[in-house]
C-alpha positions, 0 to 999 in steps of 0.5 A: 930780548922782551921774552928773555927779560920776562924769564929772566924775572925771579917772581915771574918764573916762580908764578908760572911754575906755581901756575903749573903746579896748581891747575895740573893738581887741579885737572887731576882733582877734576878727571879722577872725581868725574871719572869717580862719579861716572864709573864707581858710583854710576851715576852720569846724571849726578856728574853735573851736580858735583861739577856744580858744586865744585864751580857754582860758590867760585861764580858766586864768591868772585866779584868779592874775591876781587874786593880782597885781591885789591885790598891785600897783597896778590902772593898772600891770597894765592898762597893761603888758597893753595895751602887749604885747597891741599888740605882739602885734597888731602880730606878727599884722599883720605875719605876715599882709600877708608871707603867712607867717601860718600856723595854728600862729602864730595859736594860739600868738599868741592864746595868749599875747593871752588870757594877758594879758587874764587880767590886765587884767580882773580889774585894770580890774573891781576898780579902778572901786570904788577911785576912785569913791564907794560910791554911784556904783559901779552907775552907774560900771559901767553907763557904763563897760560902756556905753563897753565896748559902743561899743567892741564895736559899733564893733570889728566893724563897723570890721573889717567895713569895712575887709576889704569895702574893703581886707584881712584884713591892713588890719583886723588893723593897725586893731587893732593901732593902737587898742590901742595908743592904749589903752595911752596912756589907761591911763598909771600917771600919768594915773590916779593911783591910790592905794596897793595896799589888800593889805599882808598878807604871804603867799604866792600860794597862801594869797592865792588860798585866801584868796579862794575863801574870802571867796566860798565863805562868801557865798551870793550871790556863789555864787549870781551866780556861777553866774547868770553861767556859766549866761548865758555858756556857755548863750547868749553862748558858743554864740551866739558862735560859733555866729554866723559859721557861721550867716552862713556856712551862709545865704551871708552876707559880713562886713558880714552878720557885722559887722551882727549883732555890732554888733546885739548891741552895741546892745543892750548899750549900750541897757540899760547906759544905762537902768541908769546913769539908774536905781537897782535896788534888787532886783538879784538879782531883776533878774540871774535874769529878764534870764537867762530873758529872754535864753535864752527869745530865744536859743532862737528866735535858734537856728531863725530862718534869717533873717539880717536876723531875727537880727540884730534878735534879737541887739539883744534878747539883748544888751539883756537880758544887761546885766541880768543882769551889771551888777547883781550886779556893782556888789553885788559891789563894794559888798560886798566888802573892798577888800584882797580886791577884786581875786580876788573879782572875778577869780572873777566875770570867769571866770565872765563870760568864761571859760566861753565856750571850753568852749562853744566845745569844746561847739558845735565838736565837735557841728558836727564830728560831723554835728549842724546848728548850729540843733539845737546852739544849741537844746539849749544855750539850751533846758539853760541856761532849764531852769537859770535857772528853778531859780535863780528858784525855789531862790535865795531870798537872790539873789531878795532881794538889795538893797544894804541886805542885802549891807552888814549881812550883810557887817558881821556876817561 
């Protein structure tokens, strides 16, 4: 009954098919400049600083893009974001089929891509509790994430087949198409969002201390917050870049490098399905073991030569890493004041996404310097496990957490 009122809400629908849309043009953008770098331009080692490019100003720019998702309305920030990030695709394509694309353009347009998905985020991940009922939230985040992981199954794997029967520069316009038909799904007047919840007056500095401040006095938003660093510069930062370079060194082609990033989609997709049939009363509890599980299989993804094995494993890590985000975010949501929404959950989607670069930094300056990937990859998950049992064992209030507990600690702050 919830899931069919929460299918049954126009604007929700929309938002999940626009979700779809936009990561899928965004995996595209993702695996065919990898795969750019790696093969036509021949340089592995330069694979980091692009990817830094592209993620790096999205970690610098997303308190702030919190600042603006409180201050204007949500459909308006992703709207305006996806019509220029199209714009900026289409700026790539057309740089790469004239063969005038260089590595300087790629950086400083990726660049700027990364500054506006700092926008779009945290605006689209404080929106969903906005125009659902408080009791659809957790099952609202694991459909949209589900239609979120379809989009990054069919993002690489389209880009695969489109460079195995065309080119790069085909892929790249694939991309451009599909975030801009995102941005038509994010029209202001097809969602019909409400009035900005945040009336208070004050500068961005103050709206931003304002935050860190709401999250600092919460012990399990700190403590999900680091859950989530742990989970994305541990295993998915080195496990993403790591990828393309493992499929290089075992003589892989894209469709290998395609396989292995759907693979890791599935999984997603799978256990976001499970959580939007079930309700989790512990959630904090459910995030820490999805963290352990996840690293104790990135551990053995990182020795296993075996390209068809990887992709098997990498069902596995993207299976239990939906465990370990979805939960604490629909606590987040459920707990946290509407006017303040948008830079709580700023804070959080840095500590989803804007970890990654810094491993990026990590795993590309080890490779660099001689270190076999296999090795590097090993010390990364090995670091991470070790972090994730001390959550266990010192996170008290995390391992307890259930919504009851959230809304009556909330009532007394």
């Amino acid at each position: 009954m919830t899931h069919a009122s929460v299918f049954r809400n126009r604007a929700f629908n929309f938002i999940m098919v626009a979700g779809f849309l936009a990561i899928m043009g965004y995996t595209m953008f993702f695996t065919t400049t990898t795969w750019y770098v790696i093969s036509e331009l021949e340089s592995a080692g330069s694979l980091g600083i692009v990817l830094i490019a592209i993620t790096v100003p999205r970690l610098m720019m997303m308190a702030f893009g919190g600042v603006v998702s409180d201050k204007f309305k949500k459909t308006t920030i992703m709207f305006s974001t996806s019509l220029t990030q199209g714009i900026l695709l289409l700026t790539i394509f057309l740089l790469n089929y004239s063969d005038n694309m260089s590595m300087f353009s790629l950086i400083i347009l990726g660049m700027f891509f990364g500054t506006l998905d700092a926008f779009s985020g945290p605006a689209s991940s404080s929106l969903i509790p906005k125009i659902v009922q408080e009791s659809q939230i957790q099952q609202a985040n694991a459909f949209y994430q589900g239609a979120t992981q379809i989009g990054i199954i069919a993002g690489p794997a389209l880009a695969g087949a489109v460079m195995e029967a065309s080119n790069v520069a085909s892929s790249y316009l694939v991309a451009t198409i599909v975030v801009f038909l995102s941005a038509v799904f994010m029209f202001p007047p097809f969602l019909k969002e409400g009035e900005v919840e945040n009336k208070v007056k004050q500068t961005p500095l103050k709206d931003l201390q304002e935050g860190f401040s709401y999250i600092k006095s919460r012990t399990f938003l700190l403590t999900g917050i680091l859950v989530l660093i742990t989970l994305n510069f541990f295993a998915f930062g080195a496990i993403q870049i790591g990828i393309p370079i493992l499929v290089e060194l075992y003589g892989g082609t894209p469709i290998n490098l395609s396989y292995i990033e759907v693979s890791l989609g599935l999984g997603m997709l799978f256990s976001s399905g499970i959580i939007g049939s079930i309700k989790i009363k512990r959630r904090g509890l459910t995030s820490v073991i999805g963290l352990i599980i996840t690293l104790i299989v990135a551990v053995v993804f990182s020795q296993v030569p075996n390209l068809y094995v990887l992709t098997g494993l990498a069902f596995l890590i993207g299976f239990f890493m939906t465990f370990v985000s979805i939960p604490f975010f629909s606590s987040a949501q459920e707990s946290t004041d509407g006017r303040i929404m948008g830079r709580v959950m700023s804070v959080i989607f840095l500590a989803m996404n804007g970890f990654d670069p810094i491993a990026y930094v990590g795993v590309t300056l080890f490779v660099s310097n001689g270190f076999d990937i296999q090795n590097v990859m090993l010390a990364f998950s090995l670091t991470g496990l070790i972090i994730a049992l001390f959550i266990l064992w010192k996170g008290k209030t995390y391992r307890q957490d259930n919504t009851h507990l959230l809304k009556s600690k909330t009532k007394k702050q």
